[in-house]
LUMKOL-845563 format. One record per residue (C-alpha): y, z, x. Coordinates in Angstrom, 3 decimals. Example, Ala and Ser with C-alpha at 12.3 -4.5 7.8 and 13.67 -1.06 7.14 Angstrom:
LUMKOL-845563
<<-4.500, 7.800, 12.300>>
<<-1.060, 7.140, 13.670>>
***
This chain:
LUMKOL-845563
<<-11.518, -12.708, 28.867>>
<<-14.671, -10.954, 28.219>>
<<-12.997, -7.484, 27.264>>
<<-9.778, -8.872, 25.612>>
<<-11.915, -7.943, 22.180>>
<<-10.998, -5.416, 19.224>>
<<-13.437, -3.229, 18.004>>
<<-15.349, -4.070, 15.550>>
<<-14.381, -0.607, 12.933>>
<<-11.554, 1.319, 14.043>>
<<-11.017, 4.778, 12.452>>
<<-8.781, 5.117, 9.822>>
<<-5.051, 6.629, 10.758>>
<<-5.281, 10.472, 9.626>>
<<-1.473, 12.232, 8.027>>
<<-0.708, 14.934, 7.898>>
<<0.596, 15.732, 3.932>>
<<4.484, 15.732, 4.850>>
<<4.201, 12.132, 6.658>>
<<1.729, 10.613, 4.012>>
<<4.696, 11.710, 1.552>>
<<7.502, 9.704, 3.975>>
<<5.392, 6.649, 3.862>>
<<4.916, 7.036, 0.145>>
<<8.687, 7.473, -0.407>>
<<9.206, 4.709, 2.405>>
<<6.715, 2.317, 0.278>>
<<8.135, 3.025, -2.621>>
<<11.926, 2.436, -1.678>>
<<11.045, -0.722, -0.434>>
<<9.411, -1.904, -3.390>>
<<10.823, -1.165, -6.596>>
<<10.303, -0.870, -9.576>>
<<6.598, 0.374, -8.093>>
<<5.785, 3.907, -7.497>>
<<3.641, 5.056, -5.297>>
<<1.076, 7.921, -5.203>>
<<-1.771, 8.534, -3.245>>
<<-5.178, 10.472, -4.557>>
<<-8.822, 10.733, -3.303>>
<<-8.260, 8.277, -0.302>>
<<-6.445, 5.478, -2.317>>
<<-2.791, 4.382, -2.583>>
<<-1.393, 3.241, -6.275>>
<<1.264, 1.357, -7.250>>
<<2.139, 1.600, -10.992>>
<<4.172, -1.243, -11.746>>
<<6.887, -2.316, -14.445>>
<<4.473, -5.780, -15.961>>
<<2.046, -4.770, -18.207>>
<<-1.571, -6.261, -17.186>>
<<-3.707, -7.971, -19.328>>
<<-4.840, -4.645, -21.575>>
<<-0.974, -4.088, -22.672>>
<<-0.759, -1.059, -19.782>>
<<0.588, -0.805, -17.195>>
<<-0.014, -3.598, -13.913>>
<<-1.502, -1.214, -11.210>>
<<-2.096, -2.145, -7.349>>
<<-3.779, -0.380, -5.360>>
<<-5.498, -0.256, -2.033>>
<<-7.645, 2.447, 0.795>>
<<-4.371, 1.124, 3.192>>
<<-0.408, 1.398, 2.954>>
<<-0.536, -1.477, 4.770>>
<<-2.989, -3.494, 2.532>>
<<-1.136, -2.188, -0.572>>
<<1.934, -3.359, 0.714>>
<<0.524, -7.060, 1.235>>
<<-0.176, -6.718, -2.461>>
<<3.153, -5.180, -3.349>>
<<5.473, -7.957, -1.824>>
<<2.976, -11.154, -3.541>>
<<3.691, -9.444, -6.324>>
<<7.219, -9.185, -5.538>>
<<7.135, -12.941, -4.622>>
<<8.218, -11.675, -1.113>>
<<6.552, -13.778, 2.282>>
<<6.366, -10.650, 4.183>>
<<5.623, -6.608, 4.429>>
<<8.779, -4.769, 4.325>>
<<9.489, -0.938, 5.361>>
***
């Protein structure tokens, strides 16, 4: 059908600070040994392998939902968990 479309940019999902921290905490229970933070519109995810440097292996992403398609490859995990 001609209206059955999505738009092309939809806006980003504003939180509020408490339920940005739930999410966080939510991510991060899901997938340890990462831990979460958020900063200046990005979500980290700190994690226990050390990258090619010698530090530490860090994912990150503008999305929970992106990061967390990153966190469970890493994870070798098929799906997005919460």
């Amino acid at each position: 059908m001609a209206n059955d479309t999505a738009p092309e940019h939809a806006s980003p999902i504003e939180f509020t600070a408490q339920r940005r921290a739930d999410l966080i905490r939510a991510i991060s229970r899901a997938y340890p040994p990462y831990r979460v933070w958020w900063s200046a519109g990005i979500y980290y995810a700190p994690g226990p392998n050390p990258g090619p440097e010698g530090g530490s292996h860090t994912l990150y992403d503008t999305t929970a939902g992106d990061l967390c398609k990153q966190l469970a490859a890493a994870l070798g995990r098929k799906g997005v968990e919460l």
